[in-house]
C-alpha positions as CSV (number, residue, x, y, z in Angstrom):
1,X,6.8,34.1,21.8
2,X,6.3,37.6,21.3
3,X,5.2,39.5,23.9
4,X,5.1,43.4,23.7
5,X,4.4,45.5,26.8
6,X,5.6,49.3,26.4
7,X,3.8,52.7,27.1
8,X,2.2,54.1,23.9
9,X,3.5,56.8,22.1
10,X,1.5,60.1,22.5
11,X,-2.3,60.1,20.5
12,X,-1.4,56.4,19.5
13,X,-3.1,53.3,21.0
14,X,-0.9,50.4,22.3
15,X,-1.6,46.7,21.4
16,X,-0.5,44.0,23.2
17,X,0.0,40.7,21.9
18,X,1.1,37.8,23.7
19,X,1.8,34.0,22.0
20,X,2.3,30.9,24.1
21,X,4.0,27.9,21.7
22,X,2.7,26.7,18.9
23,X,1.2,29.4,17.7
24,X,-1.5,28.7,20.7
25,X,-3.1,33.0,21.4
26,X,-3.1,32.8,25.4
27,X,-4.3,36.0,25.4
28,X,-4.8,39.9,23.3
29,X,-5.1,42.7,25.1
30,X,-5.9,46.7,24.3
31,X,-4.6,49.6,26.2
32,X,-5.3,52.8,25.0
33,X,-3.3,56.3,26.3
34,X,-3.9,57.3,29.7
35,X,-4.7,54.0,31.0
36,X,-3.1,52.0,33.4
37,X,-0.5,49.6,32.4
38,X,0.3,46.6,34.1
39,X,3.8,45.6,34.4
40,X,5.6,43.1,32.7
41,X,7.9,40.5,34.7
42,X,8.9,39.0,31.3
43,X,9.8,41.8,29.4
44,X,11.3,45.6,30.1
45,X,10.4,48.7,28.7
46,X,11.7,49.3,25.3
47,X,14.0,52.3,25.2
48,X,12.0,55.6,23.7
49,X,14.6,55.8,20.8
50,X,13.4,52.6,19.3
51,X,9.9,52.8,20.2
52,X,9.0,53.8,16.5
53,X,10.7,50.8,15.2
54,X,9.3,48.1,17.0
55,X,6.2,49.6,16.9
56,X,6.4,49.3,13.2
57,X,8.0,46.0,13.4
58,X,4.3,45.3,15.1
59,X,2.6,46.8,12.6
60,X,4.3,44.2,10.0
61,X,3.7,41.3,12.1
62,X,-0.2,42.2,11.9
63,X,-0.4,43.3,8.5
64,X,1.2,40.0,7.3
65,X,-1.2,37.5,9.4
66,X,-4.1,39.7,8.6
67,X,-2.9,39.2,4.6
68,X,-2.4,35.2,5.1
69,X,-6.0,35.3,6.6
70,X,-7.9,37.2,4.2
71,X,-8.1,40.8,6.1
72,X,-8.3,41.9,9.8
73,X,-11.6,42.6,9.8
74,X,-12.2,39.4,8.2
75,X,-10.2,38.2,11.3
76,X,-12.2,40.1,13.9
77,X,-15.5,39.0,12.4
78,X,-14.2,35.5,12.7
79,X,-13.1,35.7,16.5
80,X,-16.6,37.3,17.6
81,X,-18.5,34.0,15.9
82,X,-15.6,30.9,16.7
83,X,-14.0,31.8,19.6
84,X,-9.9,31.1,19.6
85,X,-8.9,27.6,20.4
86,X,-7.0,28.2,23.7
87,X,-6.2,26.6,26.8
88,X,-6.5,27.8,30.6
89,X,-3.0,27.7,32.8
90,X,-3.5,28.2,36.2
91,X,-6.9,29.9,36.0
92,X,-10.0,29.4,33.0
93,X,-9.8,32.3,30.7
94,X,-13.3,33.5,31.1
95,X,-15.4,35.2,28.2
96,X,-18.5,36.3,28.1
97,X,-21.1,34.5,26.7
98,X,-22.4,37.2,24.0
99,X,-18.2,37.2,22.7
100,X,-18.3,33.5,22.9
101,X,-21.0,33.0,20.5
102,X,-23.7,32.1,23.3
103,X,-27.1,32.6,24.3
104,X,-27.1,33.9,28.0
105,X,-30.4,33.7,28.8
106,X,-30.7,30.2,27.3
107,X,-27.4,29.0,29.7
108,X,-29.4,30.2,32.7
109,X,-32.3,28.7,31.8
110,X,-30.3,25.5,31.5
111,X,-28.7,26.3,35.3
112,X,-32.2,26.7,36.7
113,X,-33.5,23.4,35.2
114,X,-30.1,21.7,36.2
115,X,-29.5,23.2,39.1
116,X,-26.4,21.6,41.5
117,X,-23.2,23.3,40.1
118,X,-21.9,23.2,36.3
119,X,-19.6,24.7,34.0
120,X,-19.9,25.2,30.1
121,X,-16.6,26.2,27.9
122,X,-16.0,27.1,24.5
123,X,-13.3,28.0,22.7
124,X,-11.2,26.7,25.7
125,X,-12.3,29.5,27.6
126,X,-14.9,29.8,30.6
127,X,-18.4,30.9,29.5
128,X,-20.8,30.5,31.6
129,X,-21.0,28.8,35.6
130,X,-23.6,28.2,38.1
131,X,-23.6,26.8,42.0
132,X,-20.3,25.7,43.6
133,X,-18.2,24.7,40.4
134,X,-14.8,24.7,42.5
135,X,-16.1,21.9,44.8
136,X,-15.3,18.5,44.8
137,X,-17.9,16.2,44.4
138,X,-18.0,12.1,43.8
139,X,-18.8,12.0,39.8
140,X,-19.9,7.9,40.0
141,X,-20.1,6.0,37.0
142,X,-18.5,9.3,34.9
143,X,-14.8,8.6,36.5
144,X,-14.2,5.6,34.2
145,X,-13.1,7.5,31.5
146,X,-10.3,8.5,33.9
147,X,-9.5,5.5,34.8
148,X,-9.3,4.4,31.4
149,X,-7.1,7.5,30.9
150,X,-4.4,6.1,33.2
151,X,-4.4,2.9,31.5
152,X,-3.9,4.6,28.0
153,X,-0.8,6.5,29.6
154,X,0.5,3.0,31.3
155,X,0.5,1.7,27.8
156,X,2.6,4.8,26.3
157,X,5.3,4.9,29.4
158,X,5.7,1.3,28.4
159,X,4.0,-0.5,31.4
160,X,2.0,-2.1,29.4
161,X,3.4,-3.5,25.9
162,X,-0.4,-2.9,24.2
163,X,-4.2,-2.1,25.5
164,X,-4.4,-6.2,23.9
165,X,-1.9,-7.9,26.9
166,X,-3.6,-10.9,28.9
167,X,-5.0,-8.8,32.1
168,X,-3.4,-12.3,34.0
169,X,-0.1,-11.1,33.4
170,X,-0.5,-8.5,36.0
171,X,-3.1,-10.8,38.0
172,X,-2.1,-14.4,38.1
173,X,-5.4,-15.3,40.0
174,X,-7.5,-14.9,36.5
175,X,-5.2,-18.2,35.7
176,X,-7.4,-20.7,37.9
177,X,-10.8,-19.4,37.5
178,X,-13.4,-21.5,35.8
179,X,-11.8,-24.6,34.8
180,X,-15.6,-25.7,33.6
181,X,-15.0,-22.8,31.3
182,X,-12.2,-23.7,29.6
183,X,-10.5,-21.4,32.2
184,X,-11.8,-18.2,30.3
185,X,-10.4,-15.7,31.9
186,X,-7.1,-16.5,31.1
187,X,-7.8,-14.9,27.9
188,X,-8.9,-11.2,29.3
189,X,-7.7,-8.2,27.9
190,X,-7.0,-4.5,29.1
191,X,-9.1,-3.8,25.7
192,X,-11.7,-5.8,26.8
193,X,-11.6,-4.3,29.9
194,X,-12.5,-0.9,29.5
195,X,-15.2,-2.1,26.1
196,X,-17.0,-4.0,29.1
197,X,-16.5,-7.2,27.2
198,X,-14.4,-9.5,29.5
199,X,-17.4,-11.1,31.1
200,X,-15.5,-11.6,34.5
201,X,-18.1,-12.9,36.8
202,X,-20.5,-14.2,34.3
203,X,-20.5,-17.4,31.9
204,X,-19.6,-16.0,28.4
205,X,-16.3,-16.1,26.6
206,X,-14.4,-12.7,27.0
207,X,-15.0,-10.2,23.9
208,X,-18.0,-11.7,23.3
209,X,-20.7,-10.1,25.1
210,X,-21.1,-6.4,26.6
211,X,-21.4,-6.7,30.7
212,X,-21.8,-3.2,32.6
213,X,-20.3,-4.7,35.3
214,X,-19.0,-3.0,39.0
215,X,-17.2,-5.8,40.0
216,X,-15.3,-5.9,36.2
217,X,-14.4,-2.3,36.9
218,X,-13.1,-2.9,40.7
219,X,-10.9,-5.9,39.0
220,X,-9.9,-3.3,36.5
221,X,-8.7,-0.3,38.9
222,X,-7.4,-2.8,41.5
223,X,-4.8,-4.6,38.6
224,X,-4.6,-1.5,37.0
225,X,-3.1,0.3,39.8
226,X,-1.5,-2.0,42.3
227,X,0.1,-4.6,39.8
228,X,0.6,-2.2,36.9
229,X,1.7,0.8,38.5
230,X,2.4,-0.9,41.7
231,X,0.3,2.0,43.5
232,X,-2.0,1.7,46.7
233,X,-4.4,3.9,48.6
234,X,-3.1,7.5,48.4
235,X,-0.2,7.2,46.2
236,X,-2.6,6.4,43.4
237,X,-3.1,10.0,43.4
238,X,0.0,11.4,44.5
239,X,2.6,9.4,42.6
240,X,0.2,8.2,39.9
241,X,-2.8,10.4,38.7
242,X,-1.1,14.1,39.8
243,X,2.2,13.5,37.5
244,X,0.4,12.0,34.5
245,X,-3.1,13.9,34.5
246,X,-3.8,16.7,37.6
247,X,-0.8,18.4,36.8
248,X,-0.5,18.4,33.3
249,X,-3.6,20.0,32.8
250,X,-3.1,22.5,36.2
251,X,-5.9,21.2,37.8
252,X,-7.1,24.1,40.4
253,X,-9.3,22.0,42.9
254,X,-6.9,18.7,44.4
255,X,-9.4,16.0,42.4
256,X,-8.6,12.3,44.2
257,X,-9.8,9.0,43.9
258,X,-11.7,8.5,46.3
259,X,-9.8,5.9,49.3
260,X,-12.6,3.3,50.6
261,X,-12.1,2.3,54.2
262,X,-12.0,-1.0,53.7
263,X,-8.7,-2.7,52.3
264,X,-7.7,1.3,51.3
265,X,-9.0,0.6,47.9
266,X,-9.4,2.9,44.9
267,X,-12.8,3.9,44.4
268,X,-14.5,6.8,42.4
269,X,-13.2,10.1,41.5
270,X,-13.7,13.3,43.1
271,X,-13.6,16.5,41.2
272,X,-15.1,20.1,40.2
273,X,-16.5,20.8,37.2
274,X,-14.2,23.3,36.2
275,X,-11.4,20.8,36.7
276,X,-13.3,18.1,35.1
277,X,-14.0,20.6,32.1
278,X,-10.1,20.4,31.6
279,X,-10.1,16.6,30.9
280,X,-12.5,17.0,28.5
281,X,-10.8,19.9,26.7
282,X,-8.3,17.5,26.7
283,X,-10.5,15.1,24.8
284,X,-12.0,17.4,22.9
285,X,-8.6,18.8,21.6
286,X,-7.4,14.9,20.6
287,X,-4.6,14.4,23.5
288,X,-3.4,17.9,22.8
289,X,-2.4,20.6,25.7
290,X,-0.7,23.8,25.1
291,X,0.8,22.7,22.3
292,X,2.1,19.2,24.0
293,X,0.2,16.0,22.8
294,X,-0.2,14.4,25.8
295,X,-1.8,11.2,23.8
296,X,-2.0,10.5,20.2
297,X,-4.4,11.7,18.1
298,X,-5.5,8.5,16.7
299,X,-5.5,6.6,20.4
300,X,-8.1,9.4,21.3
301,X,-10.2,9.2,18.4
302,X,-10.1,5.5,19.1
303,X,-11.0,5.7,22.3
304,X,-14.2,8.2,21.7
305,X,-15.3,6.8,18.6
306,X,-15.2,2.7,18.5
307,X,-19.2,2.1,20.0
308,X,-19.7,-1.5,20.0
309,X,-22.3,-2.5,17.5
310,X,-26.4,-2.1,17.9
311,X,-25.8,-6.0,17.1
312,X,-23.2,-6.6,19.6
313,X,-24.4,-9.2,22.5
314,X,-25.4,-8.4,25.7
315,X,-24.5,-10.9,28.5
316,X,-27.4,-13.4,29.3
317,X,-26.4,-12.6,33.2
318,X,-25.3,-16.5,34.4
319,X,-22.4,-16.6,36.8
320,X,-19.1,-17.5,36.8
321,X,-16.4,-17.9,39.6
322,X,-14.8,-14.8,40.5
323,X,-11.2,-14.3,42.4
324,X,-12.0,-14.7,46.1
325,X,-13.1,-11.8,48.1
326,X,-13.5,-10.2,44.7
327,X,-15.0,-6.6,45.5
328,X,-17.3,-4.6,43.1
329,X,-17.2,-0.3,43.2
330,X,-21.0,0.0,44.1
331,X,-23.2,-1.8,41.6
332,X,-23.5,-5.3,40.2
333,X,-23.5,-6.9,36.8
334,X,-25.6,-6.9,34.1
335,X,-26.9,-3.0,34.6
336,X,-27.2,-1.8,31.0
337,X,-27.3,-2.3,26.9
338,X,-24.4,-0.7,24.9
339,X,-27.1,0.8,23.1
340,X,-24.5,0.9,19.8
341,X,-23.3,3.8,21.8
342,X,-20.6,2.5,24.6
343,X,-17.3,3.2,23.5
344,X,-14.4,2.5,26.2
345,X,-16.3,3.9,29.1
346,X,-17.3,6.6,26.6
347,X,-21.2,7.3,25.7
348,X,-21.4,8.4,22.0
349,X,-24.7,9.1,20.7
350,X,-25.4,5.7,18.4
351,X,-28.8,3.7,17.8
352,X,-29.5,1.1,19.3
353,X,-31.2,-2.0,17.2
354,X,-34.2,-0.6,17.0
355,X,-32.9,2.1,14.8
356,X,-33.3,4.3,18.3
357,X,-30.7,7.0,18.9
358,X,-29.7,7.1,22.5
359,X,-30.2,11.0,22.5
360,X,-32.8,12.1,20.3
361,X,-32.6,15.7,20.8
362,X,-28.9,16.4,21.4
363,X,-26.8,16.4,18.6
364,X,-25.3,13.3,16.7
365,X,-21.9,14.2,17.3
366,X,-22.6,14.4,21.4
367,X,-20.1,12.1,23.6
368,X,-20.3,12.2,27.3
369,X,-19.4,10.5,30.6
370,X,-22.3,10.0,32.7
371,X,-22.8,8.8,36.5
372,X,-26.7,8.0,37.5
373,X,-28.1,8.7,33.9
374,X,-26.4,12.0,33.9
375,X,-26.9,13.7,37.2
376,X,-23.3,14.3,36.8
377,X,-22.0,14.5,33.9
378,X,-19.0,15.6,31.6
379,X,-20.3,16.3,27.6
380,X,-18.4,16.7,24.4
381,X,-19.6,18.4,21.5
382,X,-17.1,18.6,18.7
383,X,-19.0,19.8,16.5
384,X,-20.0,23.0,18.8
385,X,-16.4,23.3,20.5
386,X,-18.6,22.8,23.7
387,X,-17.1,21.2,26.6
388,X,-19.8,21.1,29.3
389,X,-19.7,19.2,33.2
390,X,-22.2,18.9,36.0
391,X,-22.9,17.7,39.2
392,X,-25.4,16.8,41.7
393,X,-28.4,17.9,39.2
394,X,-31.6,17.5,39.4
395,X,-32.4,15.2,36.8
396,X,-34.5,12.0,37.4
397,X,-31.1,9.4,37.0
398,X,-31.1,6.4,39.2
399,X,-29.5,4.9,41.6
400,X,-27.2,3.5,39.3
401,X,-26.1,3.6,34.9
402,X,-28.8,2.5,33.7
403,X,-30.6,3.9,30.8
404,X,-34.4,4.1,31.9
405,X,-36.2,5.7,29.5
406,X,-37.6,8.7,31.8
407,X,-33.6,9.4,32.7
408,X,-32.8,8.9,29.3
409,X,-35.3,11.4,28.0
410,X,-34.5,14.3,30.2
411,X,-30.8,13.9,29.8
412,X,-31.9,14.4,25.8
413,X,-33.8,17.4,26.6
414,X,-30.7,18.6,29.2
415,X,-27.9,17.8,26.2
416,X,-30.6,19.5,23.7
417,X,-30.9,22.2,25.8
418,X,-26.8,22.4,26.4
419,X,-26.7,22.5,22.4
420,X,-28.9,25.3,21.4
421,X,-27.3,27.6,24.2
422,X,-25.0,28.2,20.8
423,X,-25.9,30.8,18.4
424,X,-26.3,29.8,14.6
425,X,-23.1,31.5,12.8
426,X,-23.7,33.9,10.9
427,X,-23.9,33.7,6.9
């Protein structure tokens, strides 16, 4: 790390330049003489007979990157039009939206049709916010992709030997259900568990038809975190969730899953949108966090990018026995098509078989985690460096995930909208 912090030397500005590990710029600051200088805990003063030396030893440093780059202006033009790739520690870097490569009147025209509270970040830095984004709120249906998140990272501590091991392993009671079925779901995987395909509760095989079912996902937290982890009610959070996700990525506002009453069980999460920004910064950077990859690579491209097929089966809706008192997180079964676009609890932005893309407006390369048809919401774009959340909106959803075509079409417009906040680079 270098990380320079003297007074200048008279009728000479003073750069400072700090690195965090691999290479990742946390922040570049400018200080000019007569200006205030903050003080440095890490470093001290350098002593005025070697000022000129280091100060040349700087001047090295920059020439050479700005040679390996193609010029410093060439570097400066660059930074103005794609923002840095950085990550926020305690607190989001925040940059305004102009330096970012934004349109600010468009992002609060997208606030004021929104409304509720929201966040948008790119480059890994803060850009634009409106409402209450520090507060807590239940997400719904867009928490699954944290769930799935702790069964990824159970699979990579070795809890789990593969995201393909029986789900009856953890849950012997799957071993007696539906004996007029062959006794099914014996053969249920964690895989098919977060793909929606292990028709629990309904008559088809597992793998072999898509359910969007709450009482699937309840069996899927519930095994996931009392058999698995061997976690219940609070500790889910505190010995599970804050070691392998909240603190990792130095979540600001205490995000839980939420504790039901009854039995204690784990329901839906609760978080800002500026902390649920940082999980999908985590997403967007493939597993990667200041420096550190948290998860592979090729596990999180996986995970975002494997939509079940326009062709694949949706379940005809028949019951099946389910484990005795089984409880469901709000919903029932049956709620939705994949739409070619479900992808581990993941929405991407596929057709369906119609040849109809599930967002028309927003672009192809859009992947997001919706509750209610996107009242709240948490939306990748990749291809923008655009990492976007919001809550409590005002867009006409549902009551639950379903994909009704007048919540469909104004979470188009709202994700189109979202896009062309970014300014074409320039040629």
């Amino acid at each position: 790390m270098l990380n320079l912090k003297e007074p200048p030397l008279p009728g000479s500005p003073h750069i400072n330049y700090c690195f965090c590990e691999g290479g990742i710029i946390l922040r570049r600051e400018k200080f000019t003489p007569g200006e205030g200088m903050p003080q440095a805990s890490s470093c001290s003063p350098t002593p005025p007979i070697r000022r000129r030396f280091c100060i040349r030893r700087l001047i090295g440093v920059f020439l050479a990157g700005a040679l390996v780059m193609g010029s410093a202006a060439g570097l400066w033009r660059r930074q103005k039009t794609a923002p840095l790739r950085t990550f926020p520690l305690k607190y989001w870097d925040e940059l305004a939206p102009e330096a970012a490569g934004m349109d600010a009147k468009r992002l609060a025209t997208l606030a004021k049709t929104l409304r509720g509270s929201g966040c948008v970040v790119r480059g890994g830095k803060m850009v634009y916010h409106w409402g209450l984004p520090e507060n807590r709120s239940n997400v719904w249906s867009a928490s699954k992709p944290v769930i799935v998140h702790a069964l990824l990272m159970a699979v990579q501590q070795g809890k789990l030997a593969s995201l393909d091991v029986p789900v009856s392993t953890s849950e012997p009671r799957l071993m007696d259900l539906n004996p007029g079925l062959g006794y099914k779901d014996r053969t249920i995987t964690w895989r098919h568990m977060m793909s929606q395909t292990s028709c629990y509760g309904v008559q088809e095989s597992p793998g072999t038809a898509f359910d969007y079912s709450d009482f699937q996902i309840a069996l899927f937290i519930d095994s996931l975190f009392e058999k698995v982890y061997q976690a219940t009610g609070r500790a889910v959070d505190h010995d599970i969730m804050h070691p392998v996700l909240y603190r990792e990525l130095h979540m600001q506002d205490a995000p839980y899953l939420g504790v039901r009453r009854q039995n204690k069980a784990i329901g839906r999460l609760n978080i800002s949108p500026r902390d649920f920004c940082r999980f999908g910064l985590l997403y967007l950077r493939g597993g990667k966090w200041l420096g550190r990859q948290l998860l592979p690579e090729s596990v999180v491209q996986e995970t975002l990018r494997s939509p079940l097929p326009a062709t694949f089966p949706r379940t005809a809706g028949h019951e099946a026995g389910m484990i005795s008192g089984q409880r469901s997180l709000g919903g029932g079964k049956n709620q939705d098509d994949a739409w070619g676009s479900y992808s581990n609890t993941w929405w991407t932005n596929g057709k369906n078989s119609a040849g109809e893309r599930l967002w028309e407006d927003a672009p192809e390369d859009t992947v997001g985690a919706f509750g209610q048809v996107g009242k709240w919401a948490l939306v990748l774009i990749p291809s923008l460096d655009l990492v976007a959340s919001w809550v409590d909106t005002t867009l006409p959803g549902g009551t639950a995930m379903c994909w009704n075509e007048t919540g469909r079409l104004a979470l188009s417009s709202a994700l189109s909208r979202l896009a062309k906040t970014v300014r074409p680079a320039k040629r």
